[in-house]
N, C-alpha and C positions, 0 to 999 in steps of 0.2 A: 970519195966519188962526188962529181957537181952534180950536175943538173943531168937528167935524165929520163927517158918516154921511151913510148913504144907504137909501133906503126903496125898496120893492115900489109901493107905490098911494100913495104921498104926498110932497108936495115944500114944501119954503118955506126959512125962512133957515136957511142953515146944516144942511138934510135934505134932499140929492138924489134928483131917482128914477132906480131902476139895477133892470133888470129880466135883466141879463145881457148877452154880447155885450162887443162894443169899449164903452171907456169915453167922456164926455162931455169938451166940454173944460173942467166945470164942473170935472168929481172929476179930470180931467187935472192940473186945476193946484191940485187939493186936494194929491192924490199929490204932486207937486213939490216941496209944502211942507212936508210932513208929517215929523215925525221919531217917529211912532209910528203905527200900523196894526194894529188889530185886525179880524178876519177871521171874520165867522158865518155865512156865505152855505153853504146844506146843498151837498152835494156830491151831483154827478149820476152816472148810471152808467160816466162816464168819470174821475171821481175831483173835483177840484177846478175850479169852471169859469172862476175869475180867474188864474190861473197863465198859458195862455197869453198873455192881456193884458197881465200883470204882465211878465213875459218881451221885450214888444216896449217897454216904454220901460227897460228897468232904467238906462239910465243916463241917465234925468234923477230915478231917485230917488235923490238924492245928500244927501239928510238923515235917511234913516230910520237910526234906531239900534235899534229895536224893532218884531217883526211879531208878533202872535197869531195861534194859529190857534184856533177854538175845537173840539176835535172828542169823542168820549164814550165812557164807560167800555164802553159798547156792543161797543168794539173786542175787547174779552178773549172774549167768547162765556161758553161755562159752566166754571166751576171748581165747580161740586158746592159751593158752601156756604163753599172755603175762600177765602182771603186772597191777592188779587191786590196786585200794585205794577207800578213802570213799564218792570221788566225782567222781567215774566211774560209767558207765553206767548199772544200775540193769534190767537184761534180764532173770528171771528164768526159767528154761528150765523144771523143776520138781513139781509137785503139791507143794511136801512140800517146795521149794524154794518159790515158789507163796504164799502159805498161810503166812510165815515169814515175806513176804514184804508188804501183806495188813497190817498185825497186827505192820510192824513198823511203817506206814502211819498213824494209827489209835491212835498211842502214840504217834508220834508227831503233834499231831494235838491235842489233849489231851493239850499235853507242851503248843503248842499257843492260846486254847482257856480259857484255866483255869491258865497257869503260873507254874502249878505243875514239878518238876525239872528233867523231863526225860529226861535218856540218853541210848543210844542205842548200843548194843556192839555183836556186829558180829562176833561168834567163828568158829573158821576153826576146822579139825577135832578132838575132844575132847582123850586126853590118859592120864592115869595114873593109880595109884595102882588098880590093878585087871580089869582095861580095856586096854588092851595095846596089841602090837601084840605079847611078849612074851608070854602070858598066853595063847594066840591062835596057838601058836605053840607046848606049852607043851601039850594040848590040842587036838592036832591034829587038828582041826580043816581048819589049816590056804592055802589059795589057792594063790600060788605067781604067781598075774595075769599080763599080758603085755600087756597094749595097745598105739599102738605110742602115742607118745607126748600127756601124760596125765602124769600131776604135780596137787599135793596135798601137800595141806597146813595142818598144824596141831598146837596144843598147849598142853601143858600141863596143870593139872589141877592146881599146883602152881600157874604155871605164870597169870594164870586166876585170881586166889585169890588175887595174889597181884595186881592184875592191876585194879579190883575190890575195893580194900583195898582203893586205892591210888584214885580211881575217888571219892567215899565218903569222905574223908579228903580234896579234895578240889575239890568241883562241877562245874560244865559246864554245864548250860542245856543245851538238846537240840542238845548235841553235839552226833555226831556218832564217834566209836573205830571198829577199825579190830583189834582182839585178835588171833595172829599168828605167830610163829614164824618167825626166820632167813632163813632157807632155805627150800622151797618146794622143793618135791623127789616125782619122780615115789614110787608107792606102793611097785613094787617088789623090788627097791633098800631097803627097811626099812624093808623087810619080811628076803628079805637073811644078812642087817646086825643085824637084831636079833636074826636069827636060828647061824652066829658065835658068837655072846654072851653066846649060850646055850651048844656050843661044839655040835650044830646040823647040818647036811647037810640040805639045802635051802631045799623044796620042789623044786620039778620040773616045770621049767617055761611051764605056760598054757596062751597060746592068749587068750584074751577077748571073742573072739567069741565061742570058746570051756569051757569056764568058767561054772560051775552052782552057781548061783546067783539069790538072791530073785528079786522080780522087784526093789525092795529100792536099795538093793545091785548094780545091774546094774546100777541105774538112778546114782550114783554117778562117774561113768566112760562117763557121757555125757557130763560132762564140768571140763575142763581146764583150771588152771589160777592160775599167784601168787599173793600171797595175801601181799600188801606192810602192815606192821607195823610201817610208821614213824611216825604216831599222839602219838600211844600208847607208844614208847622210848621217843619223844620228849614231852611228855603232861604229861606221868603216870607213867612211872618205867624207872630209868637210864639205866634197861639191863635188860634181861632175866634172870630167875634161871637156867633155859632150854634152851637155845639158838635154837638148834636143836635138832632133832629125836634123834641121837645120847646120848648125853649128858643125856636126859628124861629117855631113855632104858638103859644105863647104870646104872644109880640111879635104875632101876627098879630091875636090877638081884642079 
């Protein structure tokens, strides 16, 4: 069997649907076969909700030499502006940061009580083809917000895949990645260097406090912080495809 996933609202070859719950005996005897498992499914307020499931077959997965989890920088909460890594102090300030950090807990604890080869990869803000802030500018949609000293981390969706690519060809249990680029930026420096990619005027800078914003939207202007990537250059990929926003948004236009 190649390559294989599973979907919310869609199903065909090789794309099961999996809505939570006991599994099928489609993805049963996917799992069986599988000797790599990547893992995106959000986490509910009880932490990870395929654990249990995973738990009642472990031994017929007798091929996996690789699990991702995928979970987000989310987990560190606010460092005021300075420089996070993967042995810094996780303080989530956000429900959904909190939910991510039980369900990392719960996987690696999974890792040390059964052996099974999880590893944990912590993405900063996710862009690429058709989610990016160009297409939110063409869009109109896009609001270039200000609030002092708030810095955001981001990745590409490449550099994800390869860095991804590169922990499967050579495993680490157990191990935790920050998947993030070279230089975190204030949002509104990344809104107005994309609106000159588009030959657009910036929108007009709006303070944080006059913003309209969902509560998700807010809660990510509550914490601050760079996100270092030395494990991920020094462990998994010689260099970025994307170094930075720049370079990512460039590609995109």
């Amino acid at each position: 069997m190649g390559k294989v996933g599973t979907s919310r609202t869609q199903h065909g070859e090789n794309l099961f649907l999996y809505k939570g719950g006991p599994f099928s005996q489609d993805i049963l005897n996917a799992l069986q076969e599988s000797d790599s498992l990547l893992v995106s499914i959000p986490p509910d307020q009880d932490g990870d909700p395929i654990i249990p499931y995973l738990k009642e077959i472990l031994p017929q997965l007798t091929h996996l030499k690789w699990i991702g989890y995928l979970s987000s920088t989310g987990v560190y909460g606010d460092h005021c502006g300075n420089w996070v890594d993967e042995t810094s102090k996780t303080h989530p300030t956000s429900p959904q940061g909190k939910t991510r950090l039980k369900a990392e807990h719960q996987w690696l604890q999974l890792w040390k009580d059964t052996n099974l080869p999880v590893h944990i990869f912590r993405l900063a803000g996710i862009y690429g083809p058709g989610r990016n802030v160009l297409e939110d500018l063409k869009s109109g949609k896009t609001q270039r917000i200000f609030k002092e000293d708030v810095l955001f981390s981001r990745i590409h969706v490449k550099d994800i895949a390869q860095a991804l690519n590169a922990s499967i060809k050579a495993p680490h249990p157990g191990r935790i990645y920050n998947l993030a680029d070279n230089e975190p930026a204030p949002p509104h420096e990344v809104v107005a260097y994309g609106a000159g990619l588009l030959g657009m005027d910036p929108p007009s800078l709006i303070p944080f406090e006059e913003a309209s914003l969902t509560p998700m939207g807010r809660s990510f202007y509550q914490d601050s912080k760079r996100v270092k990537n030395d494990c991920l250059l020094s462990e998994l990929v010689p260099s970025l495809i994307f170094p930075t926003y720049r370079e990512g948004l460039r590609y995109g236009v």
